[in-house]
C-alpha positions as CSV (number, residue, x, y, z in Angstrom):
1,X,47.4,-63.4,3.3
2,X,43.7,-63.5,4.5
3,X,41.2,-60.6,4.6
4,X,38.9,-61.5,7.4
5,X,35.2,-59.6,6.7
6,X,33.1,-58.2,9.1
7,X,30.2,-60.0,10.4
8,X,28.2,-57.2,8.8
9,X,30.0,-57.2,5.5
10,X,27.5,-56.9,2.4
11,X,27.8,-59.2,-1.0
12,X,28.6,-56.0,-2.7
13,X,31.3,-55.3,-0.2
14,X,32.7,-58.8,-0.1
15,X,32.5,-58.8,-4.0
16,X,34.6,-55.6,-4.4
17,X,37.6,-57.2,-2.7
18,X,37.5,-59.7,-4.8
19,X,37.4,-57.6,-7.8
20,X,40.1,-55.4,-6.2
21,X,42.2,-58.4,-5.5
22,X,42.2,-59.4,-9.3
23,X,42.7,-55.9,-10.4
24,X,46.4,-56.2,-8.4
25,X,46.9,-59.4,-9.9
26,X,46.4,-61.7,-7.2
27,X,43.0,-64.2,-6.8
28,X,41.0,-65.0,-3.7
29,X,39.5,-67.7,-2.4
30,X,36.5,-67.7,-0.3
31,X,35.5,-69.4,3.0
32,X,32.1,-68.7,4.7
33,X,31.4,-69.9,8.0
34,X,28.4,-69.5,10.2
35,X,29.8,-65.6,11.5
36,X,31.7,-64.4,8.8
37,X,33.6,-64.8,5.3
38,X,37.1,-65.2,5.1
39,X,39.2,-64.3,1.6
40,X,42.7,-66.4,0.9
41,X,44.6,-64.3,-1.1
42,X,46.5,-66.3,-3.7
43,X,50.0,-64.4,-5.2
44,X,53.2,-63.4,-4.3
45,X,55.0,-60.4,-3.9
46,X,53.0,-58.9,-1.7
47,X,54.1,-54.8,-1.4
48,X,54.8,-53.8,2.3
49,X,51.9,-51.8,2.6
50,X,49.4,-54.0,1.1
51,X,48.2,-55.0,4.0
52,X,47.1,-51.3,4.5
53,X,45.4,-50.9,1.5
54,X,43.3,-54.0,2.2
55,X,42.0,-53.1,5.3
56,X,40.9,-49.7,4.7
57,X,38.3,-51.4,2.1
58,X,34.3,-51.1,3.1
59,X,33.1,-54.4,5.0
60,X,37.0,-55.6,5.8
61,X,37.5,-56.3,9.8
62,X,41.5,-57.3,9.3
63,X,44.3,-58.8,7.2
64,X,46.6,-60.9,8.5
65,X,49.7,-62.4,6.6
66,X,50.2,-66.1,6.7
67,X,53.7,-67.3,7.1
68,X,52.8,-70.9,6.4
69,X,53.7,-72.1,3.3
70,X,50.3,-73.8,3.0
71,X,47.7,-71.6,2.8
72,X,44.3,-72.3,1.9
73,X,44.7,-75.7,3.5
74,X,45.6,-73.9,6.9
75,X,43.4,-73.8,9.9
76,X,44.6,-69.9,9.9
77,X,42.4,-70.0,7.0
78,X,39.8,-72.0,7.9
79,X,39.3,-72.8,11.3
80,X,36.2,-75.3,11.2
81,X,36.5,-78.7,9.6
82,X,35.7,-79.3,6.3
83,X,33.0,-81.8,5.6
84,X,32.7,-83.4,1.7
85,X,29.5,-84.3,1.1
86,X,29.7,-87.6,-1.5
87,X,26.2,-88.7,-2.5
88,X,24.8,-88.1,1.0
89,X,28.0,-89.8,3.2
90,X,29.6,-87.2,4.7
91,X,33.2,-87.5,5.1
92,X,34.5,-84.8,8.4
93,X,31.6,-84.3,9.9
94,X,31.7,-86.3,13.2
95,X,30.7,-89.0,11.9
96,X,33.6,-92.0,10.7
97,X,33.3,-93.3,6.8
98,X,34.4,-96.9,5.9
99,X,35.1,-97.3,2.1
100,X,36.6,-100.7,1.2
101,X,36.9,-102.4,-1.7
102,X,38.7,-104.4,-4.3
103,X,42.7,-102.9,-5.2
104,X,41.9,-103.8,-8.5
105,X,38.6,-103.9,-10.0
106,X,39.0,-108.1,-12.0
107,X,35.9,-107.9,-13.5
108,X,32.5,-107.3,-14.0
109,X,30.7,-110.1,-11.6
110,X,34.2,-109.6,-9.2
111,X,33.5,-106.3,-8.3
112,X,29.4,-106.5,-8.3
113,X,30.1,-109.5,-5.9
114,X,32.6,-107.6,-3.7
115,X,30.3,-104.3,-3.6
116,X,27.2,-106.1,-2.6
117,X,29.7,-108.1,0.2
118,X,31.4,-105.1,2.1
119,X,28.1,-102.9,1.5
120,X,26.1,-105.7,3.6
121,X,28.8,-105.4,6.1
122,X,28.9,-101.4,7.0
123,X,30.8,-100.0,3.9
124,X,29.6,-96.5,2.6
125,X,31.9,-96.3,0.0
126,X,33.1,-98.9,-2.8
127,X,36.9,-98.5,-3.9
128,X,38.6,-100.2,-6.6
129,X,41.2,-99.5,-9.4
130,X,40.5,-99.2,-12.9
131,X,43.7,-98.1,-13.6
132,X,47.0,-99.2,-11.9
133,X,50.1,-97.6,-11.0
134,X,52.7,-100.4,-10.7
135,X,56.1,-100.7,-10.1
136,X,56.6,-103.3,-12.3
137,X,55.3,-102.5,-15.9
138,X,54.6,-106.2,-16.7
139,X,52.2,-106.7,-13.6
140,X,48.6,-106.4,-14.0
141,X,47.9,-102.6,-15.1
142,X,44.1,-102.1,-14.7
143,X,40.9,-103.0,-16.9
144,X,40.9,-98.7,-18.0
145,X,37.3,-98.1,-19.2
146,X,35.8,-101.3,-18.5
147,X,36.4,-101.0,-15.4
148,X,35.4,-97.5,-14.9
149,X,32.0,-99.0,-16.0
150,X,31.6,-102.5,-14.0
151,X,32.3,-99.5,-10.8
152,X,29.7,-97.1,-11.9
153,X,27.3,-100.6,-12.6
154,X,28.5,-101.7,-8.8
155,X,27.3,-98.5,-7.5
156,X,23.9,-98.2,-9.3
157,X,23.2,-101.4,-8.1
158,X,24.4,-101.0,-4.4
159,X,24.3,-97.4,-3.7
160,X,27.6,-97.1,-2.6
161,X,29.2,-93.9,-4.0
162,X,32.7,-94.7,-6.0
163,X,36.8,-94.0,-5.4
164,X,39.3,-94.5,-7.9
165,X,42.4,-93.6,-9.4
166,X,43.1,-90.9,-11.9
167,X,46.7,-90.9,-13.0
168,X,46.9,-88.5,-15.7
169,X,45.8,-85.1,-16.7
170,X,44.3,-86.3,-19.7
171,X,41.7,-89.1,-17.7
172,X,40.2,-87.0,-15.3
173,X,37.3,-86.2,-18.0
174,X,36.9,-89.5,-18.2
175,X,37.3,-91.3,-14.7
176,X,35.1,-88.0,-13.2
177,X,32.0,-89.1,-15.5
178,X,32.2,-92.9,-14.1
179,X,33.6,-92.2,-10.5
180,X,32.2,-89.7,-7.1
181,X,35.5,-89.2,-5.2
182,X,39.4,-88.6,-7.7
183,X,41.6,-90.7,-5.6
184,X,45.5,-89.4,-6.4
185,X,47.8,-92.0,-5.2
186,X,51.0,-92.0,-3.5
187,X,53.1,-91.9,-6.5
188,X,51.3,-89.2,-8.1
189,X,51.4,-86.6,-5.0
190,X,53.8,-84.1,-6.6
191,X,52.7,-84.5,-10.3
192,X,51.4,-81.3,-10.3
193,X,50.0,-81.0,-13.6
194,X,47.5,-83.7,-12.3
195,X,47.1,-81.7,-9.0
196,X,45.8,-78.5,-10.8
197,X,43.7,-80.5,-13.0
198,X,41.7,-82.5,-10.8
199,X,41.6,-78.9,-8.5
200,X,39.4,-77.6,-12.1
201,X,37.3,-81.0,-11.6
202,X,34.0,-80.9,-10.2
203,X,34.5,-84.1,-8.0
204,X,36.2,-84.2,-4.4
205,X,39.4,-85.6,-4.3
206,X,41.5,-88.1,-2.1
207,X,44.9,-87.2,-1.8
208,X,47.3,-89.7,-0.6
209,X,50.2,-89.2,1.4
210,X,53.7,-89.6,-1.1
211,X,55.7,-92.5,0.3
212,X,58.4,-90.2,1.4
213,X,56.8,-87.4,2.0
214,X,56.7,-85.1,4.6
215,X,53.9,-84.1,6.5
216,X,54.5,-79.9,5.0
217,X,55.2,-81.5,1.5
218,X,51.6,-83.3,2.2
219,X,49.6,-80.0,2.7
220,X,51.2,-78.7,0.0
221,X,50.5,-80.5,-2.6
222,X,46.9,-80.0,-1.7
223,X,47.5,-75.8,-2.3
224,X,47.6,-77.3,-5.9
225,X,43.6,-78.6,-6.0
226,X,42.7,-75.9,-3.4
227,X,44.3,-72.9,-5.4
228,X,42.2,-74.3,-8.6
229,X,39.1,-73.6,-6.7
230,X,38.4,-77.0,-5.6
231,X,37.9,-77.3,-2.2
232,X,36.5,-80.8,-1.3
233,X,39.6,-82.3,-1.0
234,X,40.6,-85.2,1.5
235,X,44.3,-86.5,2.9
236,X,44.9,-89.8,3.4
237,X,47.7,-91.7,5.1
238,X,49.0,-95.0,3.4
239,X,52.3,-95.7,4.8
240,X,55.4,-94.2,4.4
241,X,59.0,-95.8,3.5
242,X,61.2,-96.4,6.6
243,X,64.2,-98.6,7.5
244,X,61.6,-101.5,8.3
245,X,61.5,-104.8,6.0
246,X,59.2,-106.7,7.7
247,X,56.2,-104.4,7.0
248,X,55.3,-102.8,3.4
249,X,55.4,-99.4,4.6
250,X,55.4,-97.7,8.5
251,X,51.6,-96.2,8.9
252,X,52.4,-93.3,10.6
253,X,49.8,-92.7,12.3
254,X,50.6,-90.0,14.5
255,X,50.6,-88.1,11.3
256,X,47.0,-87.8,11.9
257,X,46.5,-85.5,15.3
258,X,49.5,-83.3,13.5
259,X,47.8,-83.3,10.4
260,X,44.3,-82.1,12.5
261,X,46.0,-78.9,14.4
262,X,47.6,-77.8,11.2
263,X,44.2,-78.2,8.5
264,X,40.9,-78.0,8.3
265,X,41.2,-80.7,5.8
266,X,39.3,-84.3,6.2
267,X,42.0,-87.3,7.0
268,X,41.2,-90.8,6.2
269,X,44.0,-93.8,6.7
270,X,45.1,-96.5,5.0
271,X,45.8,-99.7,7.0
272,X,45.6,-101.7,3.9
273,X,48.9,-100.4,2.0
274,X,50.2,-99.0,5.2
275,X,51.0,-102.5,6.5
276,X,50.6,-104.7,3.8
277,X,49.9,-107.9,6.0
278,X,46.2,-108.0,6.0
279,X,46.3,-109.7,9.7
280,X,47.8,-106.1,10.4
281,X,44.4,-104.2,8.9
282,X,42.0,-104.9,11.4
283,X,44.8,-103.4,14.8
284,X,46.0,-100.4,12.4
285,X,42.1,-99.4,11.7
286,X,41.1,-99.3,15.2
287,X,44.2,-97.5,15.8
288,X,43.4,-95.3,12.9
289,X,39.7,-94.4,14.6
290,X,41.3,-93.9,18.3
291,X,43.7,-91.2,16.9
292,X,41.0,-88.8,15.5
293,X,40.8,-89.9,11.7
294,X,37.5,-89.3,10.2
295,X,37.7,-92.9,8.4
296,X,40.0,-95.5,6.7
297,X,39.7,-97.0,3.7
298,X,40.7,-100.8,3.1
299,X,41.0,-103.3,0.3
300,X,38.4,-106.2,0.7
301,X,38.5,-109.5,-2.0
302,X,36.0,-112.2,-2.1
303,X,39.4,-114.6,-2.9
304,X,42.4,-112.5,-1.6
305,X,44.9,-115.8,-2.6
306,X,44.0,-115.5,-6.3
307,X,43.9,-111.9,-6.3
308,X,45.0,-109.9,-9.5
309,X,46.9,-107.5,-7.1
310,X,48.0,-106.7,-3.8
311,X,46.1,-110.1,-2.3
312,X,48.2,-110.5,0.8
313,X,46.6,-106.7,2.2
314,X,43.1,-107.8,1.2
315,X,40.8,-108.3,3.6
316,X,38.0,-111.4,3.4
317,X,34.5,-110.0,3.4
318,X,34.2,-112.0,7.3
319,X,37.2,-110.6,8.0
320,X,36.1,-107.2,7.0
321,X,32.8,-108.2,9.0
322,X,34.2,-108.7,12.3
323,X,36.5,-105.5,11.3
324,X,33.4,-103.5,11.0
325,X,32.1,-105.0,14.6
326,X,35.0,-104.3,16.6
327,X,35.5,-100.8,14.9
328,X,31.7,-99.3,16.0
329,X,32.9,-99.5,19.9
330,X,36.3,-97.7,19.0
331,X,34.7,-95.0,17.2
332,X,31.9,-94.6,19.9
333,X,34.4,-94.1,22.4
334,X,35.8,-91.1,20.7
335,X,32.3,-89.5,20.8
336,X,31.8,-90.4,17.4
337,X,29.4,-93.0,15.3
338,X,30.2,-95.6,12.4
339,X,28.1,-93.9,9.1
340,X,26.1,-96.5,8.4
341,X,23.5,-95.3,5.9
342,X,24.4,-96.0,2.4
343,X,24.2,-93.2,0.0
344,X,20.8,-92.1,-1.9
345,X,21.3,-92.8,-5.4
């Protein structure tokens, strides 16, 4: 349900719905644009008059029942774009984002080395894993807290603001203190205890597309983070699982424009595990910028044969160079511009 306020609504208006709201037992979630505010209403069991009760309240214009599933992530909610703004690089705001980085973060020099590489080359944001989901429990699971560090060393040196992956409720303390975006990966898309905690965190959040997950499943699992009052969250496409052996996964990229008409919510694509060939990044990235996402983020490695994981995806830093020079012309002609200013640290 959303209460739509009048362009003349007061604070004190605006504030007693709210407080009327949680008196019936149900929480709202606000949304200002440049006219008016708009209030989610978060519950169920909604009494058949409710509706009437809402809108005879000072300051309220109308109430209209959603019949989405998703709510707060709905464009009936929200009709402008969200824009995230992470350490100055604004991600949804016209403007197309590049983060790249390492899958894994190896090492302290490794990932100072790759940082300094793809931020020479056009990258805003740095990526790498300090802790690994694998599907095999004897591959290489992550450096944990070191890593977290080397990252947070990377950035103060480079300015580039930091991704990584939390994968459970009780690291997002500590990966929020060392990290600027919660990235929540593919496998972890309908853990839901880790949804609603990262939606108490006070960092935006990535949220990646489940392997085999629909696009309705997708949205929803960002109500999670949204209904715990975080509302910088970001989707991201990686690949989903299809019939196909030849590639890792099937980027579906025209996930993308369905994803824009449905939510207000940035998208950024994955070319990187949505392929898995790293000859297929550079084709899948313009692709990406041509279909309206708002940026992509791709794994870069100084020495992608010797990689600790995922090397055949990783990018070269000249390969992510002449990526980064054929990208600029794609994203112009969408009306658009490459973000090329590094964060202010």
């Amino acid at each position: 349900m959303i209460v739509a306020m009048s362009v003349r609504a007061t604070e004190e208006e605006i504030e007693n719905v709210l407080k009327r709201l949680e008196h019936d037992g149900y929480a709202g979630q606000m949304s200002r644009g440049a006219e008016r505010a708009v209030i989610g209403v978060i519950g169920t069991g909604f009494p058949e008059d409710y509706k009437d009760h809402l809108e005879v309240l000072p300051g309220v214009e109308s109430v209209t029942r959603i019949s989405k599933p998703y709510k707060l992530s709905s464009r009936d909610f929200k009709p402008t774009d969200t824009v995230i703004d992470v350490r100055g690089v604004r991600v949804g705001g016209g403007e197309f984002v590049v983060m790249a980085g390492p899958c894994a973060v190896e090492g302290r020099e490794h990932i100072l080395e790759t940082a300094e590489a793809v931020g020479d080359r056009g990258a805003v944001m740095l990526r790498g894993g300090a802790f690994k989901p694998r599907t095999s429990p004897y591959s290489f699971q992550g450096l944990g807290e070191d890593g977290l560090r080397y990252l947070a060393e990377a950035r103060e040196r480079c300015g580039l603001p930091v991704i990584t992956e939390v994968m459970e409720p009780s690291e997002v303390d500590l990966v929020e203190g060392f990290t600027d975006v919660l990235q929540i990966g593919t496998r972890n898309m309908q853990n839901f205890p880790l949804l609603r905690r990262v939606g108490q965190a006070r960092k935006p959040v990535m949220l990646k597309r489940g392997m085999s997950a629909t696009i309705e499943e997708w949205l929803m699992a960002s109500e999670y983070i949204l209904a715990e009052g975080n509302q910088d969250v970001m989707l991201c496409e990686r690949g989903i699982r299809t019939f196909e052996t030849m590639l890792r996964n099937t980027l579906d990229l025209s996930c993308v424009p369905m994803a824009r008409r449905l939510t207000h919510l940035p998208i950024i694509v994955d070319p990187s595990h949505g392929t898995g060939k790293w000859y297929l990044v550079k084709p899948m990235a313009l692709a990406a910028a041509a279909v309206g996402a708002d940026g992509i983020i791709v794994e870069v490695h100084p020495d992608p044969d010797n990689a600790w994981s995922d090397g055949p995806q990783a990018l070269t830093p000249d390969n992510f160079g002449d990526m980064m020079k054929a990208l600029e012309s794609v994203v112009e002609a969408t009306g658009r511009r490459l973000w090329k200013v590094p964060a202010t640290v």
